[in-house]
Residue, then its C-alpha position, 0 to 999 in steps of 0.5 A: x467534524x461538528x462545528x461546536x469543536x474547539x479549534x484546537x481538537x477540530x483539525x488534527x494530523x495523526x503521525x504514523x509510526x513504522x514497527x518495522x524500527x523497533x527491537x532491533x537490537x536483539x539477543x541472537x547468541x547466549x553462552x550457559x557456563x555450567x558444570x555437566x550437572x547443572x547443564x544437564x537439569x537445565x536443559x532437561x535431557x537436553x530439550x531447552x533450545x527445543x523448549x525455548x525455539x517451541x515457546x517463541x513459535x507459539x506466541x509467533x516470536x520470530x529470531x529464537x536464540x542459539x545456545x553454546x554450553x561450556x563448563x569452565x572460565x577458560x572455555x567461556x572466555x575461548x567462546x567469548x573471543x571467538x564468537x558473537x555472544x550476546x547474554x551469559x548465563x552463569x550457574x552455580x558450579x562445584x567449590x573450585x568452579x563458583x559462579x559469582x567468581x567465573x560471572x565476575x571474571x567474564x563482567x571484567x573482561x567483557x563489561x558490555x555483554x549481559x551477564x545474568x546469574x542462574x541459581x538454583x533456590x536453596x537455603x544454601x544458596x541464600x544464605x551465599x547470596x547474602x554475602x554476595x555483591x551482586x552489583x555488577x551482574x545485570x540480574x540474578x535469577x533463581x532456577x525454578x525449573x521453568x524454562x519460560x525463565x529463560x525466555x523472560x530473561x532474554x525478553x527483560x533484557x532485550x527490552x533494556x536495550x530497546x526501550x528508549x530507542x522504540x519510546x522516541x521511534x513510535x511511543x510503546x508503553x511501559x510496565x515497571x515491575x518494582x521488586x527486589x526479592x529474586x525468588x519472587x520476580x523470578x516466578x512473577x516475570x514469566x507470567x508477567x511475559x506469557x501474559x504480555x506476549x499473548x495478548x500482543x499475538x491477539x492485538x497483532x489481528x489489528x494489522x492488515x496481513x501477515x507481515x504487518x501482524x508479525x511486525x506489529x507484535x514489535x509493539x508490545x509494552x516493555x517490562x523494565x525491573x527496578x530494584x530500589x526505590x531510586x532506580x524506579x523513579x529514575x526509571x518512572x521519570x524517564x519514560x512517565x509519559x510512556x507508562x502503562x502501569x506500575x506494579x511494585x512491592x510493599x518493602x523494597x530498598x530505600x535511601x532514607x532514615x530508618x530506625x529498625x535494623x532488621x530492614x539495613x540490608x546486608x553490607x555487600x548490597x547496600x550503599x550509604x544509608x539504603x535500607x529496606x523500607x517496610x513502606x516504600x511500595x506506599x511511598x513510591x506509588x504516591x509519588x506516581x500518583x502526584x505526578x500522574x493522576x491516571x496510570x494504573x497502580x498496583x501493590x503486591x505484597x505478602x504482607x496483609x495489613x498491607x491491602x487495607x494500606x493500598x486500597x485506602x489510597x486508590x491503589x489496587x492490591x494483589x496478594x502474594x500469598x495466594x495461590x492463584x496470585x498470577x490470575x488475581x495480577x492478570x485479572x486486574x492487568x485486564x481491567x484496569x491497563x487496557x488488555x484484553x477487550x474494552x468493555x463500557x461498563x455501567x458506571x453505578x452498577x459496573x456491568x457490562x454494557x459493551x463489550x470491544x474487540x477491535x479498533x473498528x469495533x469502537x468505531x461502530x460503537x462509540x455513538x451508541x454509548x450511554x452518557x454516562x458510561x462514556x464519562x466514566x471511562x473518558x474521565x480516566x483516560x480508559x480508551x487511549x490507555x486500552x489503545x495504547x496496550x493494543x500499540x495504536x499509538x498514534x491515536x492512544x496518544x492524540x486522545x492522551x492529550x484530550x483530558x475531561x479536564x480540557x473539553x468537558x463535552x461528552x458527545x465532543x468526545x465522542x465525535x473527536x474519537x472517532x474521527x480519530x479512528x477513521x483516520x488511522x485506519x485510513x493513513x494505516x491502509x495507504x500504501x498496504x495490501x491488507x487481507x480481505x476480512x469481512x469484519x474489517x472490512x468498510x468504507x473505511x477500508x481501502x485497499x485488500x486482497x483475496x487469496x495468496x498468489x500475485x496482485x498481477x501486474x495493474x493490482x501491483x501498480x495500484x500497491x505502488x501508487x498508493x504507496x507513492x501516496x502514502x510518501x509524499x503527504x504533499x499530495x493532499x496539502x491542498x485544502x478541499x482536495x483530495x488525492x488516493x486511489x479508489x476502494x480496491x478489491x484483488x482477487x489473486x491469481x491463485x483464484x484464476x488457478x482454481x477457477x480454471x481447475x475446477x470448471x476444467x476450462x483449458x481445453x475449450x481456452x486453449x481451443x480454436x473456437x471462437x470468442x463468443x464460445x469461449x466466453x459462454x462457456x467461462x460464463x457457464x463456469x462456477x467461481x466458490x460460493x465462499x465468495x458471496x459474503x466478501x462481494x456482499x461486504x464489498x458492495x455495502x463499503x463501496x456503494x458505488x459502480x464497480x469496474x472489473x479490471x484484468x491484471x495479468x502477471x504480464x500486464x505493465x511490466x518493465x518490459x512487456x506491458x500488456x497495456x488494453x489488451x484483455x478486457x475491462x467490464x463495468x457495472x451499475x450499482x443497484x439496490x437488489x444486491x442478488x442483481x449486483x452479485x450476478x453482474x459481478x460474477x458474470x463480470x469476472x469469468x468473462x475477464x477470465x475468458x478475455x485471457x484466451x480470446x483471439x487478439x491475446x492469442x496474438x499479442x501473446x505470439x508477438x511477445x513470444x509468451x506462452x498463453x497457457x502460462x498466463x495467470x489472470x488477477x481481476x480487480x473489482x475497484x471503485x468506478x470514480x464519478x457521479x450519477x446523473x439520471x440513468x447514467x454515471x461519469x467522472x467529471x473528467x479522466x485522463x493519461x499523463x506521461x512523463x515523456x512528450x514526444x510531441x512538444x510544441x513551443x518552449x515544452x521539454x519532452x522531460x515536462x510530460x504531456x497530459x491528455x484530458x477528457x470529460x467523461x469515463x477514460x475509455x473515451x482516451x483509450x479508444x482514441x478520441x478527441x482529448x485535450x493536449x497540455x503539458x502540467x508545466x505548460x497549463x496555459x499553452x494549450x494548441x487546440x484553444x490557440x485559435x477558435x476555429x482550431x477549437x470547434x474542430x478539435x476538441x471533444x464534441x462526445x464522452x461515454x458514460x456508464x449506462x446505470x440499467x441492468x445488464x443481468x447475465x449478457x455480457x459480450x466480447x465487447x466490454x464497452x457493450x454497456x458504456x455508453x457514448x454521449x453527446x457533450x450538450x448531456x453533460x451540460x445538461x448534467x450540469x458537470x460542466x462549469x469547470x472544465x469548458x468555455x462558452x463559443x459565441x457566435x456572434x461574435x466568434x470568440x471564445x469566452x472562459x467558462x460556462x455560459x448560457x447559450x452557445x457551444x461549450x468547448x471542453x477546455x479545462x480552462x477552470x483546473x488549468x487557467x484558473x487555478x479552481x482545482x490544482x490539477x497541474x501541480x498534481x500532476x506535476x508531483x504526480x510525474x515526479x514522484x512516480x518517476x523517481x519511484x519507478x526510475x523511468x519514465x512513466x504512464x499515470x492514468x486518472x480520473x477526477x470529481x469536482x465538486x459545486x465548490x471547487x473542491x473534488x478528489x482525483x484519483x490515481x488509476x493506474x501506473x506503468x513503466x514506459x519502456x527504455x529504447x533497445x538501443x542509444x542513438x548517437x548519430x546526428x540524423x540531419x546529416x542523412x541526405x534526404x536521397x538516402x531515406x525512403x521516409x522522414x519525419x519531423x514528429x516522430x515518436x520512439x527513440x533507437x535504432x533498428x537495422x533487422x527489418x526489409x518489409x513495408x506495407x502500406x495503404x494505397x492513397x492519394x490525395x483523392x483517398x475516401x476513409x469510407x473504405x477504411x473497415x477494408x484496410x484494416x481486414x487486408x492488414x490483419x491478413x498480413x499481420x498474421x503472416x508476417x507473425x507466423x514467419x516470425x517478420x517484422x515490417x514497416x506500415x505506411x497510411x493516412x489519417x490515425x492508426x488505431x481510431x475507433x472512429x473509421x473517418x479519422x483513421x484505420x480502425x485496427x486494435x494493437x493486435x492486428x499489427x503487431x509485428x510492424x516496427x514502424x508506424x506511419x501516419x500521413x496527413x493528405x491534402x483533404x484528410x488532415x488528422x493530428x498526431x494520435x497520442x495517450x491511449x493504449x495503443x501508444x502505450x505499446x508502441x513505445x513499450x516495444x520500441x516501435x516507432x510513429x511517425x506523422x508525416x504532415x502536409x503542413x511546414x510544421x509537420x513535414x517529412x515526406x514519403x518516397x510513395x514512387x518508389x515504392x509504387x515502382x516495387x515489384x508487390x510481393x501481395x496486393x490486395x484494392x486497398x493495401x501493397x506489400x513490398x520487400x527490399x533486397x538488403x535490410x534497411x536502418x531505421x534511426x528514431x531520435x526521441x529528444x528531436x522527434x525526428x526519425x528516418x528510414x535510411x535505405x542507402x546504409 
């Protein structure tokens, strides 16, 4: 926002509304009393309920009504007892059966329901009515032979009893309609309707799909009908701050003096002194105008003299008499009450200047406007009135409020507007998948969707952290902090159907072959060139590197997440948008082909899945960070979840854990070297306790995206063109000054912050110890409100980008369930003797009981064990895994070091897959090979996902534990290769995990 604003306009926080609240009391059920006859003209063959339902369908209307026919006063009271009706329509009968008896009969009897009398016109029929008190109907109608009356009926009525609930919910606008002629607003209310209801299905296109659309068509203006000068204004006076407009006749009933008797209504109608007044439409509108020096005011009238009358005072005029009177009222309803499109006029000449279809298309225009044209319609409220008429409610009303009279500033005006317009379309995409549109669609948009099958199970939890988001406005209530999700972009699975039929890929997917085949022939595949122009518009609203995610159907389920097994590519942004779309493409078809490579084949044969049933979206999502010369990285990433298995000092396991990483979060996810610290802990960080500890277990590398080209070779590795880092790039980078400490060797401390000279720690201490980013609040609500929402526990991953000032936005990437336990442990597992365990730890992770399992593999260590031959270990363990998988066997699995670490002298480098079928994981620190405890990756995330426990069993007092490796060495070996055992027991053994502890055993003696 420029800073010449006043500071009243220049910060401003537009409500939403929800259309979902409103019409909510509706007409379901209505009853016609008619004699045979006149039911038969009615519903013209029988056709009206078809006429009507047809009629609701075409304007995209949802709940047409069911009609019940009766004849006479005994069978609609029978009716009226027994089933739910919601307006009664009278009609006219035989002398015995009169309709003004038979509707004052079922109003006394049943004065809350709707009671509406149908009569035919006729001069008969008149002259009755003149007669006739017709007080206590709600209103009479003359049958004209149109059945769009009928609808006009129930819509009027409808609109009575919602208007003042949706005026408070969200601030619909009104029109009042004031005539009391019957045979007139019985002809100008179902134009009035078809008009208002037709442009309401045009406004709907502002919605963001079709749910939204239909729901949004709930906030079309109401029509409320005054008959009398008196029940207009207390009807203007109620809702003046939501009307629309006023179309009102020239001569209407009055309580004032008047001297000509031919306008004293007859006696049955009128109260004391309430005559027709020949200029009470005059009156009426200049008591509007007094009040209101905006709203747009029209005179309807047969009367001629009348025009020279309205005109003289502002007013606009409509001719009764003429024949296209309905065009002349729609014509001037456009123009003046913001339906239809705005169109910028010249104000001198009044041609058309530009002309607006849609809310982004005043956003793109309104810089591009002529001064004077931009005053001409601001001066009189133009823009917030056409909002208001296209229900965007929350704007239309901030831009009320900014009359030319309080900022007489045109360009002011202009900024105001749209800063306006970008915040609704920012606060109405939250939380909603909108539908792809290439003319919606821009750095303003934000979350959308290609094709009508499943978002899959990542895309589903991204719609449901941006919903978080959106619920918990307290996310970015901190000044210069931001919190969303990235631009997103989801190609459905109904696109991997397709692309799958029509390359005719199943046979080579399903195949045998190799990775490396399988993804050359899904690169050779074709996806629809239909979408070349939506990656294009993509690409100009994101302006950014882009990640190509998998997001299968079974990926982060409550019970099964798939969590890192199919691929995850990344790709630069270049100018040469034809480079950028082959890089895309190629990316896409090879997450497609990730479905079918081998380690998914076998994760699909552990969970018992169908890999031919598997079904593929791909989200195409803005990468978070900054480029620095030829590569890209946020300033850091990390995993937080919401249990902690690994507590130390005074953290709760219910306080979460966070594990931080400068650099792109595949860093954490491949297992590397992160910072541990719980958000309710932020200044217990055990790797800073000490600053040997420091020097050796903090990070010392990142990855970053490689910012070069990568054309069409892309590999089975989707890290092919990531690339990892030594931490002194990021220093100079200059990415640094919030996130490390400065090591001085001389005199060996540790100072916080960065420093010129000596090594930098990444320490976090700036967003955790020095309050520059409000990164452990966040998290906190992060932990909480994803929680509450998913009811279990949780896995929340983020990235984050600080800026110079300590502002910077973080990003919420991804949400998963943490699966609960199988089974509840309610046994005390400190009175299990230690004689009776072949294993214990006192720093287990998992919780539940297991009693199916006989088999243990382990590594054959010692104290002397070199990870140099850690590559071997973990070919002899997928051999074994692929057994015990094909006899359908689970095992327990016993090694030194960090099961799972693509660093092979930290640990055995296997992927999930490759041990899939163990149930218990151990992880033992030997005398010369210590390695903390694994934690926050992928990896774990399926381990306790399954219910398979980790323990870490340490050479430390504070890890502790032990394994009885006698024992098993004692075993008779059912396969022994140099470097692994297998051995089975004869009776199966208990395995009890007790997750609040951390403390798990294996219990052969149960």
């Amino acid at each position: 926002m420029e800073e010449k604003l006043p500071h009243e306009f220049s910060q401003f926080y537009l409500q939403d509304v929800t259309f979902a609240n409103l019409m909510m009391r509706r007409i379901y059920n209505v009853l016609i009393v008619a004699n045979p006859y006149d039911a038969f003209m009615l519903e013209d063959d029988g056709r009206i309920e078809e006429k009507v339902y047809n009629e609701y369908m075409e304007l995209g209307l949802r709940y047409p009504p069911m009609f019940t026919r009766v004849s006479t006063t005994e069978e609609a009271m029978v009716t009226l007892q027994t089933t739910n009706i919601d307006l009664v329509i009278c009609m006219p009968g035989t002398a015995d059966n009169d309709a003004f008896s038979v509707a004052r009969s079922i109003k006394q009897a049943f004065k809350n329901i709707p009671c509406v009398v149908l009569t035919p016109f006729s001069h008969g029929i008149t002259k009755r009515m003149k007669n006739e008190d017709l007080r206590m109907f709600d209103y009479v109608f003359c049958w004209l032979g149109n059945t769009n009356l009928i609808l006009s009926i129930i819509k009027l009525i409808e609109d009575k009893m919602n208007i003042a609930h949706d005026i408070r919910e969200s601030g619909v606008q009104m029109i009042l309609l004031v005539e009391d002629s019957i045979r007139f607003y019985s002809s100008i209310l179902p134009n009035l309707y078809s008009y208002i209801l037709a442009q309401s299905k045009r406004f709907s296109t502002e919605a963001l799909n079709k749910h939204q659309a239909t729901l949004r068509m709930r906030g079309r203006p109401k029509v409320v009908l005054a008959r009398t000068y008196e029940e207009a204004m207390t009807i203007y006076n109620q809702f003046s701050d939501n009307c629309l407009g006023v179309i009102c006749d020239a001569r209407f009933p009055m309580k004032e003096t008047s001297t000509d008797e031919n306008d004293k209504l007859p006696s049955p109608l009128r109260d004391t002194d309430v005559y027709k007044d020949p200029e009470a439409g005059l009156k009426l509108l200049r008591a509007i105008r007094a009040k209101d020096e905006y709203v747009p005011l029209i005179m309807e009238s047969s009367e001629s003299a009348n025009r020279e009358k309205a005109e003289a005072e502002g007013f606009r005029f409509v001719d009764k008499n003429s024949k296209q009177m309905s065009l002349d009222l729609r014509r001037i309803m456009e123009e003046h009450m913001g339906f239809g499109d705005f169109i910028f006029r010249n104000p001198k000449t009044h041609e058309e200047i530009v002309r607006i279809k849609s809310l982004k298309d005043l956003q793109d225009n309104i810089f591009q406007i002529p001064n004077d044209s931009m005053l001409y319609h601001i001066s009189r409220n133009h823009m917030s009135r056409w909002l208001s008429a296209r229900a965007i409610f929350p704007v239309s009303q901030f831009l009320r409020g900014i009359t030319w009279h309080k900022l007489q500033d045109v360009d002011a005006h202009r900024q105001i507007t749209f800063d306006a317009i970008v915040q609704y379309r920012h606060m109405k995409n939250l939380g909603v998948v909108a539908v792809f549109d290439r003319m919606k669609y821009d750095r303003y948009a934000h979350f959308a969707r290609i094709g009508e099958g499943s978002l899959g199970g990542k895309g589903r939890g991204l719609a449901f952290l941006d919903n978080i988001i959106k619920l918990h406005p307290e996310f970015n209530g901190f000044e210069g902090v931001k919190v969303q999700i990235p631009k997103t972009l989801v190609l459905c699975t109904d696109v991997f159907d397709q692309f799958m039929e029509t390359n005719n890929l199943y046979p080579i997917a399903l195949s045998d072959a190799s990775d490396e085949d399988i993804l050359q022939h899904f690169l050779q595949a074709q996806l629809p060139d239909t979408m070349i122009a939506d990656f294009l518009t993509f690409f100009d609203a994101v302006k950014a590197p882009i990640a190509i995610r998998s997001s299968s159907l079974l990926e982060d389920s409550h019970y099964q997440p798939f969590a890192g097994i199919y691929n995850t590519y990344m790709i630069p942004c270049l100018d040469n948008r034809d480079a950028m779309l082959e890089m895309l493409a190629c990316a896409i078809k090879s997450v497609y082909a990730s479905v079918y490579f081998h380690d998914s084949k076998a994760y699909m044969k552990a969970t018992s899945n169908v890999i031919d049933q598997e079904k593929m979206a791909v989200i195409l999502q803005e990468v978070v960070g900054k480029q620095y010369d030829d590569h890209f990285y946020p300033t850091f990433s990390g995993v937080l979840r919401s249990l902690n298995y690994y507590p130390i000092g005074d953290e709760l396991p219910e306080e979460g854990i966070a594990s931080l990483a400068l650099g792109l979060g595949k860093y954490i996810v491949d297992g590397g070297q992160t910072l541990r610290v719980s958000p309710y802990h932020p200044h217990q960080v055990l790797q800073m306790s000490e600053w040997d500890i420091a020097l050796r277990d903090t990070q010392t590398q990142f990855y970053a995206l490689d910012m070069a080209p990568i054309g069409r070779q892309f590999k089975v590795d989707d890290g092919f063109n990531i690339r990892k880092l030594k931490v002194k790039e990021a220093e100079k980078d200059g990415s640094l000054r919030y996130i490390c400490s400065t090591f001085d060797p001389y005199d060996q401390v540790i100072n916080d912050g960065f420093y010129d000279g000596g090594r930098k720690i990444i320490s976090f201490v700036g967003v955790l110890q020095h309050d520059v980013f409000p990164l452990p609040e966040l998290l906190q609500m992060a932990m909480k409100h994803g929680s509450e929402a998913m009811k279990r526990p949780v896995e929340i991953e983020f990235a984050c980008n600080l800026n110079d000032d300590g502002s910077g936005e973080l990003y919420l990437l991804q949400i998963r369930p943490i699966a609960d336990a199988r089974q509840m442990l309610d046994k005390d597992l400190s009175k299990v003797p230690d004689e009776a365990c072949l294993l214990r730890s006192y720093q287990a992770l998992g919780h539940g009981i297991s009693d199916d399992i006989t088999d243990v593999v382990y590594v054959k260590y010692n104290d002397e064990f070199s990870p140099m031959n850690n590559y071997f270990v973990a070919d002899d363990i997928e051999r074994l895994n692929r057994k015990f998988l094909a006899e359908g066997r689970h095992y327990v699995l016993i090694g030194p070091g960090r099961w799972g670490s693509s660093d092979h002298y930290l640990g055995v480098p296997v992927k999930w897959p490759t041990i899939s079928a163990a149930r218990i994981i151990v992880e033992v620190a030997l005398k010369n090979y210590h390695v903390d405890p694994s934690q926050g990756t992928h990896f774990f995330q399926n381990l306790t996902s399954f219910g398979v426990g980790y323990f870490t069993i340490g050479d430390t007092s504070a890890c502790g534990g032990f394994v009885r490796k006698d024992l098993l060495d004692a075993m008779p070996a059912v396969e022994e290769t140099q470097y692994v055992r297998h051995v089975r027991f004869d009776k199966a053994f208990r395995i009890m995990i007790d997750g609040q502890k951390q403390e798990g055993l294996v219990d052969i003696n149960q």
